[in-house]
C-alpha positions in Angstrom: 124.4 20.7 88.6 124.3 24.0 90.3 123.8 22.6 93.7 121.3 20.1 92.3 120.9 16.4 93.9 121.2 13.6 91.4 117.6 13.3 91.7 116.4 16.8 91.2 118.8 16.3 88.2 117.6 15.8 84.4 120.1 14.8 81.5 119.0 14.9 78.3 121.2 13.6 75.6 121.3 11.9 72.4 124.0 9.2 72.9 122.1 6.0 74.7 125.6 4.7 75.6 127.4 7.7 77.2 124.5 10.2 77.9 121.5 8.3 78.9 123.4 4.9 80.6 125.5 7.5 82.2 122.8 9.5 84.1 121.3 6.2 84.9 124.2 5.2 86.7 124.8 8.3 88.6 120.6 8.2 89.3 119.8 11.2 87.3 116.9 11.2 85.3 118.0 10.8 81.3 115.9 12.5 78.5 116.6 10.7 75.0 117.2 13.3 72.4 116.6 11.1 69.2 115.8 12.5 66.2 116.3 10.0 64.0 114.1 7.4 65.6 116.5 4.7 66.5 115.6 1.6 68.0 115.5 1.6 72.1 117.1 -0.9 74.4 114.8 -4.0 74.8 112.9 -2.6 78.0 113.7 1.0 78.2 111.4 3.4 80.2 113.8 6.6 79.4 111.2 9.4 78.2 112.4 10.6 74.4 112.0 12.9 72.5 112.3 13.4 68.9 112.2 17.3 68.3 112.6 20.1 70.3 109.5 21.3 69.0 106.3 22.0 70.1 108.3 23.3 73.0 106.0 23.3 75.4 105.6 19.4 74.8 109.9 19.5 75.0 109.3 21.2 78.5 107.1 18.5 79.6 108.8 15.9 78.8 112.3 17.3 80.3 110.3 18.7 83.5 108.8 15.1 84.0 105.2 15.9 83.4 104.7 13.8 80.3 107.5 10.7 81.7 105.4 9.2 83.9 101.8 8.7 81.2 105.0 7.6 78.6 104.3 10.4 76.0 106.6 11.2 74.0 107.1 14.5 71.9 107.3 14.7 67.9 107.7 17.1 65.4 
């Protein structure tokens, strides 16, 4: 984390399980890398994203500008 606190910390991932339950429970925020579209937890609020591209819409998202309004980018 490169002298990072959890909470200046971003995770993004495409396993729900290990990557995104796993920076939950160390409180780092988790990015949902899922390009296939697969069905959330019942009450998730994890931003996702579907394509790397646009990437200034991937940048967003990771950085936290888009989490917040719940946008989420597609390709």
């Amino acid at each position: 984390m490169a002298g990072a606190s959890p909470g200046q910390a971003v995770m993004v991932g495409d396993s729900w399980e290990v990557d995104v339950a796993g920076a939950m429970g160390v409180g780092i925020r988790p990015v949902w890398y899922n390009p296939t579209g697969a069905a959330a937890p019942a009450g998730n609020t994890v931003s996702e994203l579907r394509s790397f591209l646009p990437t200034i819409e991937t940048l967003e998202v990771i950085l936290g500008a888009c989490a917040a309004e719940g946008i989420v980018a597609r390709k």
